[in-house]
Backbone as JSON, one array per atom type, in Angstrom:
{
  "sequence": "XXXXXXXXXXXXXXXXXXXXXXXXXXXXXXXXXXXXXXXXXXXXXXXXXXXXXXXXXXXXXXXXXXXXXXXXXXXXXXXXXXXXXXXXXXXXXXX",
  "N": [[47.25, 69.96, 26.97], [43.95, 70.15, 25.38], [43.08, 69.48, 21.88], [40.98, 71.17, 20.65], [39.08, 73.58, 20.07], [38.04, 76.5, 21.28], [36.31, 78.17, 21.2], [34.22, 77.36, 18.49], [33.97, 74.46, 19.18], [34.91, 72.64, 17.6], [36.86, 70.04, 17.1], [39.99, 66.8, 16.72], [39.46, 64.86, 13.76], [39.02, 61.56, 12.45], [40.38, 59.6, 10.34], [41.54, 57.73, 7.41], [45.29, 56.72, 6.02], [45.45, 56.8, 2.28], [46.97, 54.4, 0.26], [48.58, 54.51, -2.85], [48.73, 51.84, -3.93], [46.29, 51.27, -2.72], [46.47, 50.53, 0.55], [45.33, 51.43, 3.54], [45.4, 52.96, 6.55], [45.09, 54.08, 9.77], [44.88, 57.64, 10.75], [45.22, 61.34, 12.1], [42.83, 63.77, 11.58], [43.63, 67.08, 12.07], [42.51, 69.76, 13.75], [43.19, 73.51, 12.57], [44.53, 75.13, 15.12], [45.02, 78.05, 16.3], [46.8, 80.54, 19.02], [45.08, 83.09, 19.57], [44.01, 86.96, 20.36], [41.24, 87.93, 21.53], [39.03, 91.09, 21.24], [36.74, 92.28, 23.73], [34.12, 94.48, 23.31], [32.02, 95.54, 24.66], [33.19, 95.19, 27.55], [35.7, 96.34, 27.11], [38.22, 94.96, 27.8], [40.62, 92.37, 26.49], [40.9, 88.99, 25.67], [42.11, 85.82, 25.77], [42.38, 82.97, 23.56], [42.4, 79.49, 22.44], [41.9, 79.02, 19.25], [40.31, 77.95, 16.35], [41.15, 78.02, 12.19], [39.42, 78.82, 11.02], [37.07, 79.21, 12.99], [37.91, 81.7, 14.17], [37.53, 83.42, 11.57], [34.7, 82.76, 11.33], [34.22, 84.26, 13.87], [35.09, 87.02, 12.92], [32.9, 87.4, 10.87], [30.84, 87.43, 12.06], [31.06, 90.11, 13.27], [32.91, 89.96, 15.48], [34.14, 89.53, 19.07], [31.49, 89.88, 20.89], [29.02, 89.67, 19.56], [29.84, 87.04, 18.38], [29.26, 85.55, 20.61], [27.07, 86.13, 21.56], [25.3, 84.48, 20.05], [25.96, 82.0, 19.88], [26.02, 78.66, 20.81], [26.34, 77.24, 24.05], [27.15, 74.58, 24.67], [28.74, 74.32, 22.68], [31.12, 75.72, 23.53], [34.12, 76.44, 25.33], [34.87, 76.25, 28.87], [35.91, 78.97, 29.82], [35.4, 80.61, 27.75], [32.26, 80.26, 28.23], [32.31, 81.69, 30.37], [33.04, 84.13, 30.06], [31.26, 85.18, 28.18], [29.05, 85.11, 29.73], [30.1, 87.17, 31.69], [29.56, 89.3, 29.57], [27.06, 89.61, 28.84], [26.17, 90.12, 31.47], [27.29, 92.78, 31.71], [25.9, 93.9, 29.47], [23.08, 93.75, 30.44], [23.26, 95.51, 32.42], [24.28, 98.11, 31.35]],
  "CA": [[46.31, 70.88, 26.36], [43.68, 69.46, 23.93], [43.08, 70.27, 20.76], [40.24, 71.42, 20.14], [38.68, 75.38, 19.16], [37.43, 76.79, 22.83], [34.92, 78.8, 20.2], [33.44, 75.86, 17.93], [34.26, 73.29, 19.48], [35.64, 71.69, 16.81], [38.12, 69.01, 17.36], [40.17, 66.08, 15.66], [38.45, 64.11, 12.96], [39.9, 60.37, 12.29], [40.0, 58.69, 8.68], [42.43, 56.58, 6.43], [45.74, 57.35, 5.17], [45.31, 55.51, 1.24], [48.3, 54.47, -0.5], [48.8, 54.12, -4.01], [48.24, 50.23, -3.44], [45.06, 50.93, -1.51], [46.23, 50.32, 1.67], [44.83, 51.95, 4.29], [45.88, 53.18, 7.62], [44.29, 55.0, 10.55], [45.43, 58.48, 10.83], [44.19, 62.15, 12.6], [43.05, 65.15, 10.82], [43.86, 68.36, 13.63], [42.35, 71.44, 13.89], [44.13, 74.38, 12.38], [44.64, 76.21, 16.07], [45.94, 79.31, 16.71], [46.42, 81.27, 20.01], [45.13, 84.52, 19.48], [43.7, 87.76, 21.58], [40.5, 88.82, 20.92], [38.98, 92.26, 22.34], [35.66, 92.63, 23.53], [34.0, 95.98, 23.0], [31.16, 95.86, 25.8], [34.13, 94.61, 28.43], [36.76, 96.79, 26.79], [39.36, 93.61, 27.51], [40.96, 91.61, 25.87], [40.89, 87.87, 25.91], [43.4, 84.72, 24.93], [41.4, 81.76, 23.31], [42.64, 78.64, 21.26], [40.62, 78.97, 17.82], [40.16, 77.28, 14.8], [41.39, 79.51, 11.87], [37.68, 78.6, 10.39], [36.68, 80.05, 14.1], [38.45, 82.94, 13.7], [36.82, 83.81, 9.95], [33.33, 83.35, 12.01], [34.22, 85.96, 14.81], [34.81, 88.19, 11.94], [31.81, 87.27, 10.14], [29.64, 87.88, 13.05], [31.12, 91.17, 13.93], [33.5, 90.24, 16.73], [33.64, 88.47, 19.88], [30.37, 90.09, 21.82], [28.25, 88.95, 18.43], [29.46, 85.57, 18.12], [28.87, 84.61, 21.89], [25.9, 85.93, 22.18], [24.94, 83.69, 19.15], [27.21, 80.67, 20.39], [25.34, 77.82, 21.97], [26.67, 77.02, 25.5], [27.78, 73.29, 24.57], [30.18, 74.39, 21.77], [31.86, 76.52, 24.2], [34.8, 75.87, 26.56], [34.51, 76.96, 30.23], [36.65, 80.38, 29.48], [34.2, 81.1, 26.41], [30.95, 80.69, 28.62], [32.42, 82.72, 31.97], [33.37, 85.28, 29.16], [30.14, 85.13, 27.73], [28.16, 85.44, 31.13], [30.22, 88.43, 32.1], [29.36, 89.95, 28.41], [26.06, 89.48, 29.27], [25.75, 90.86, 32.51], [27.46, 93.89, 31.32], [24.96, 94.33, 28.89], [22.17, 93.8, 31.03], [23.07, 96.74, 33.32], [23.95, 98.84, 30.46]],
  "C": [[45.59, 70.14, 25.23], [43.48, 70.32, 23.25], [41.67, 70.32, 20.5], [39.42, 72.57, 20.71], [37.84, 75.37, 20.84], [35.94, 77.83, 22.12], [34.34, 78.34, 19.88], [33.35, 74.96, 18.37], [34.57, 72.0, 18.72], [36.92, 70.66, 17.14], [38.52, 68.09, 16.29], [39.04, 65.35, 15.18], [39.95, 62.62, 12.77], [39.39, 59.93, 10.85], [41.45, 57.6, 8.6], [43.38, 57.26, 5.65], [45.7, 56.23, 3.64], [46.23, 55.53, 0.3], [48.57, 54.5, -1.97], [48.27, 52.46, -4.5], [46.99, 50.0, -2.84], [45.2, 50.63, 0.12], [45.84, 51.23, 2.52], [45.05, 52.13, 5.98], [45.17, 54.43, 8.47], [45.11, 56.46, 10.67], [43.95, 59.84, 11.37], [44.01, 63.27, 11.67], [42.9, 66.16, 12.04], [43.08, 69.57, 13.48], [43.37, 72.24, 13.17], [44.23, 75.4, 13.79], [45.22, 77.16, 16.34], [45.54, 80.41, 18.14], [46.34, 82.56, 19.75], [44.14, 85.52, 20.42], [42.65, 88.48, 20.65], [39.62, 89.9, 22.26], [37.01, 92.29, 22.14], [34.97, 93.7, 23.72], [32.96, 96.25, 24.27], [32.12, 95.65, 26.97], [35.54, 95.62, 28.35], [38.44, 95.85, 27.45], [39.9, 93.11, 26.74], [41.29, 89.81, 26.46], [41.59, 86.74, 25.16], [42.7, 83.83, 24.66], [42.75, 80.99, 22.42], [41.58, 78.58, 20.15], [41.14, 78.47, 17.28], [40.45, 78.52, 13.53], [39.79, 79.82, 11.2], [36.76, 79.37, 11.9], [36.41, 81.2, 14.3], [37.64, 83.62, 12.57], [35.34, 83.77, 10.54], [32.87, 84.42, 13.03], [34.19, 87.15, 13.95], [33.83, 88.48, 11.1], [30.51, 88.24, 10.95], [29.87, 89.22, 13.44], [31.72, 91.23, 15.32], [32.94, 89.6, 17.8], [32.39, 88.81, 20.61], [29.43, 89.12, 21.19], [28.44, 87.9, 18.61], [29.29, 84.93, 19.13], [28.07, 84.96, 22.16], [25.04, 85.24, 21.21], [25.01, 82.03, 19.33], [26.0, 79.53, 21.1], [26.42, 77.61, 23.19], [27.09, 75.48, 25.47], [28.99, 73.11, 23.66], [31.25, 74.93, 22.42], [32.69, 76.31, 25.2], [34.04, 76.84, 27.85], [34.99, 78.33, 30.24], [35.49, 80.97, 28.96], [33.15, 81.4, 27.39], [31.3, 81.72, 29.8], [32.5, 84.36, 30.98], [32.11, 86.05, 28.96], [28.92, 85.61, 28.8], [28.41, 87.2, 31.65], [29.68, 89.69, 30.57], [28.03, 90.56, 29.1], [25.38, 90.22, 30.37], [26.32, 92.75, 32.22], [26.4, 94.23, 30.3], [23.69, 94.79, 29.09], [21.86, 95.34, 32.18], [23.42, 97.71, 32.79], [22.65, 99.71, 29.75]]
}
C-alpha cells in the first residue's frame, strides 16, 4: 500500500537528518494518514479513503466530500476518488 493521501495526493517528502556536528543524513518525512469513512450526501454512502489529516481539515473546510471533489482536480486524485467523483456527478446531473 503506498503512502500517499487518495484526496491530495500528497505523498513522502525527502530531506536531511542534521546532527549536532552537522552531519547530515538522508531521511523520509510521511504523510500523517489515516483510514477514515467519509459519507456522501448526494450518494447517501459511505466511503473508505486513506487521507492526510491536513486532507481531512480540507473536506471539512469545503463542506464535505461532494464539495471537495467537485473542486478536486482529477490528477490529485486516486482511482477510488475519481470513480467516486464521476458517480457524484452523474447523480447530480439527473437530479
Amino acid at each position: 500500500m503506498s503512502r500517499v493521501c487518495e484526496l491530495t495526493g500528497k505523498g513522502p517528502m525527502t530531506g536531511n537528518n542534521v546532527s549536532h556536528a552537522h552531519n547530515k543524513t538522508r531521511r523520509r518525512f510521511l504523510p500523517n494518514l489515516n483510514e477514515v469513512t467519509l459519507i456522501s450526501d448526494v450518494l447517501g454512502r459511505a466511503f473508505k479513503f486513506r487521507v492526510s489529516a491536513a486532507g481531512l481539515r480540507t473536506v471539512d473546510h469545503r463542506g464535505g466530500l461532494d464539495n471537495f471533489l467537485a473542486k478536486a482536480r482529477d490528477a490529485e486524485l486516486s482511482d477510488k476518488a475519481l470513480k467516486v467523483k464521476k458517480e457524484i456527478e452523474k447523480a447530480q446531473a439527473t437530479a
